[in-house]
C-alpha positions as CSV (number, residue, x, y, z in Angstrom):
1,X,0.0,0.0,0.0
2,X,3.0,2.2,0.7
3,X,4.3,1.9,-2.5
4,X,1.0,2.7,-4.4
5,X,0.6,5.8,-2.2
6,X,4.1,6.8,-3.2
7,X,2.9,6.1,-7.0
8,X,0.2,8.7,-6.8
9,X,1.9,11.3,-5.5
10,X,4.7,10.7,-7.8
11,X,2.3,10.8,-10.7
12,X,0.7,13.9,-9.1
13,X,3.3,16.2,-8.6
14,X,3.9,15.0,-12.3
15,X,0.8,16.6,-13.7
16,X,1.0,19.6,-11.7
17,X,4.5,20.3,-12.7
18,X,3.0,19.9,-16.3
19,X,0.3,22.6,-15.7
20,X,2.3,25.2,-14.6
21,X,5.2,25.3,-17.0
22,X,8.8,26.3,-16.4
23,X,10.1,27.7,-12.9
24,X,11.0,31.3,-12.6
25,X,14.6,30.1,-12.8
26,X,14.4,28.6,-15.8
27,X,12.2,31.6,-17.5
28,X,15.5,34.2,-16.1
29,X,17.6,31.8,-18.1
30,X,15.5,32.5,-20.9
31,X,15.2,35.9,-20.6
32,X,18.9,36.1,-19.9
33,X,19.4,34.2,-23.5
34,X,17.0,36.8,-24.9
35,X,19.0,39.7,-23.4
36,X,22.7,38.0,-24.8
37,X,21.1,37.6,-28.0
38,X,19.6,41.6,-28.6
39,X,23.3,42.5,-27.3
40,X,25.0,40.5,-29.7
41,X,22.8,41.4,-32.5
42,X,23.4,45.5,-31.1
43,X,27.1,44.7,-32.0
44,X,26.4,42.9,-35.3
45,X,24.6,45.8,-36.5
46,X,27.3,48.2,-35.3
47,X,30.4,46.1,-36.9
48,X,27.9,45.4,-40.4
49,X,27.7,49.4,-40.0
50,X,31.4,50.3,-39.6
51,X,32.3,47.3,-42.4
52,X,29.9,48.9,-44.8
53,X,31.3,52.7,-44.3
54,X,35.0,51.3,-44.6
55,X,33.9,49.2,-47.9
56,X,32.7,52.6,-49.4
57,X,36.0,54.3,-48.7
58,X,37.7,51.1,-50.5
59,X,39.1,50.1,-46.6
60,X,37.4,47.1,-46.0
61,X,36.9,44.1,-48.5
62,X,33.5,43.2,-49.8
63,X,34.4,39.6,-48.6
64,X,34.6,41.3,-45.0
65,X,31.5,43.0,-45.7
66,X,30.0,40.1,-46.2
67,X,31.0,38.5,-43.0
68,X,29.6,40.7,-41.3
69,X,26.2,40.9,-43.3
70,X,26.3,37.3,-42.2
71,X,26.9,37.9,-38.8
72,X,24.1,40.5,-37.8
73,X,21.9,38.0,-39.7
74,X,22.7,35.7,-37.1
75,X,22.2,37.7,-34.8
76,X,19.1,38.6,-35.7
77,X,17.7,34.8,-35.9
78,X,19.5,34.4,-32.6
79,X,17.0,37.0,-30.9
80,X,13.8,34.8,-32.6
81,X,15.0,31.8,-31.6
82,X,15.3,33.5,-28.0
83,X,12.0,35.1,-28.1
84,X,10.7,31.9,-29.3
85,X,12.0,29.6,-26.5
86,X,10.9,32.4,-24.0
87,X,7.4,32.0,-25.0
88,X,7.5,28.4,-24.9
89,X,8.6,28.6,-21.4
90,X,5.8,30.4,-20.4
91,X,3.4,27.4,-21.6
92,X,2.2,25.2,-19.7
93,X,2.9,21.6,-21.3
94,X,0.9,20.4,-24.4
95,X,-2.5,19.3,-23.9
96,X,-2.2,15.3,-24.9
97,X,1.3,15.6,-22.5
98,X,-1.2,16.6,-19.4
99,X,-4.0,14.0,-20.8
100,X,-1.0,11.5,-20.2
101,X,-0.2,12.5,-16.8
102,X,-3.9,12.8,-15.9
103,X,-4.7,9.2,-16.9
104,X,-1.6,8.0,-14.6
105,X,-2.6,9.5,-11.9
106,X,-6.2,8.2,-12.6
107,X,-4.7,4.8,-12.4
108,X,-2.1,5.3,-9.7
109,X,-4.8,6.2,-7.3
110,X,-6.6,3.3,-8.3
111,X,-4.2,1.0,-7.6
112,X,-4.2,2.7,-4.1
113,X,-7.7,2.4,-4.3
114,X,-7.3,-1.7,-4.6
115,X,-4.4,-2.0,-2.4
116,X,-6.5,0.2,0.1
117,X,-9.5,-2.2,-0.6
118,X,-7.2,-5.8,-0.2
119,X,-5.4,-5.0,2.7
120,X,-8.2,-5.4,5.7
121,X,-8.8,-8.7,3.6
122,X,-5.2,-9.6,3.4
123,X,-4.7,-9.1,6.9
124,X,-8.1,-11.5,7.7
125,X,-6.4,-14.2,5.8
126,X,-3.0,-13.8,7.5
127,X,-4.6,-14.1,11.0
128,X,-6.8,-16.6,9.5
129,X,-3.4,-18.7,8.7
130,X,-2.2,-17.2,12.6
131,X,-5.2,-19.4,13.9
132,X,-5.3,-23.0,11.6
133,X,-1.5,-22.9,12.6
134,X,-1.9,-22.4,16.2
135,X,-5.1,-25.2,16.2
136,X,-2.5,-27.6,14.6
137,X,0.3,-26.9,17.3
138,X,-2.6,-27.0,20.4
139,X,-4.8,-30.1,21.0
140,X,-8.4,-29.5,20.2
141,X,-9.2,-31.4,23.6
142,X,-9.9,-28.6,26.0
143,X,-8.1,-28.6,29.0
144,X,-9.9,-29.7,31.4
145,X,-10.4,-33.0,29.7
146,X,-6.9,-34.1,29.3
147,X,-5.3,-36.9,31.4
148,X,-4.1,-34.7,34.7
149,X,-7.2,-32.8,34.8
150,X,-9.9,-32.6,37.4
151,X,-12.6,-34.8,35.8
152,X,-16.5,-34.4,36.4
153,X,-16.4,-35.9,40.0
154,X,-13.6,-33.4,41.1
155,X,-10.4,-36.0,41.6
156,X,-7.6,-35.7,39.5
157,X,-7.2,-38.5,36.7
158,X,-3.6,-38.9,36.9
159,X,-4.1,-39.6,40.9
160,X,-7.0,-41.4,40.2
161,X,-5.5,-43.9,37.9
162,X,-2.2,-44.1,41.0
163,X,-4.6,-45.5,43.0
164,X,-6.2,-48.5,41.0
C-alpha cells in the first residue's frame, strides 16, 4: 500500500509540474538568453555598420563586408529563436502531454484504491493462517479433559489412575 501511495503522489506532482510550465529560474535563463542575444545582435549591426562605411572608402573588402552581413543576420535569428523559447517557457505543457499524466494519476490512485481495498482482507487471511496454525500446534481437547485434569467428580485423573 505504501508503495501505491508513493505512485500517486509521484504521478501527481507530475501533472501539476506539467500545468504550470517552467520555474522562474528557468524563464530568467531564458530571458537572460534573450537579453545575450539583442546584445549580440546590437554589436552585429554596429560592426555590419562600420564594415559597410570602410567598404565605401575602399578600406574594408567586400568579402569582410559580407562576414559581417552574415553575422548581424545571425544575430538577428539568434533573438527569434530567444523570443521563441521564451514564449514556450511560459506554456504550460501540451495538452495530450497533461491528458498522459492525468490518466496516470487516474490509475495510480486506483491502484491505491485496490491496495487500500485488499489489505483489511489480506490481513483477515493472515490471521486466519495465525489461527489453523496455532489449532495444529494445540490439541483441540480442551483442558480440562486431558489426562491430569480434574474430571466431572472433582479428583484428579492422573491420581486417580495411581490408585487403581
Amino acid at each position: 500500500m505504501t508503495q501505491a501511495k508513493a505512485a500517486l503522489a509521484q504521478a501527481q506532482a507530475q501533472l501539476a509540474d506539467l500545468q504550470v510550465g517552467k520555474r522562474p529560474e528557468e524563464i530568467a535563463v531564458l530571458e537572460a538568453t534573450l537579453r545575450s542575444a539583442k546584445a549580440q545582435a546590437a554589436d552585429a549591426a554596429r560592426t555590419l555598420a562600420r564594415t559597410q562605411d570602410l567598404l565605401k572608402r575602399g578600406v574594408a573588402t567586400q568579402a569582410q563586408y559580407d562576414d559581417a552581413a552574415t553575422q548581424a543576420e545571425v544575430a538577428d535569428a539568434a533573438i527569434g529563436q530567444a523570443t521563441a523559447n521564451l514564449a514556450v517557457g511560459n506554456l504550460p505543457a501540451r495538452p495530450e502531454t497533461i491528458k498522459a499524466a492525468e490518466n496516470q494519476v487516474k490509475q495510480a490512485r486506483t491502484a491505491l484504491d485496490q491496495a487500500e481495498w485488499r489489505f483489511p482482507s489480506v490481513r483477515l487471511s493472515r490471521l486466519r493462517q495465525a489461527a489453523s496454525m496455532t489449532s495444529s500446534v494445540m490439541p483441540a481437547t480442551p483442558p480440562a479433559q486431558r489426562a491430569g485434569a480434574f474430571g466431572p467428580a472433582g479428583r484428579c485423573g492422573e491420581a486417580h489412575r495411581l490408585r487403581a
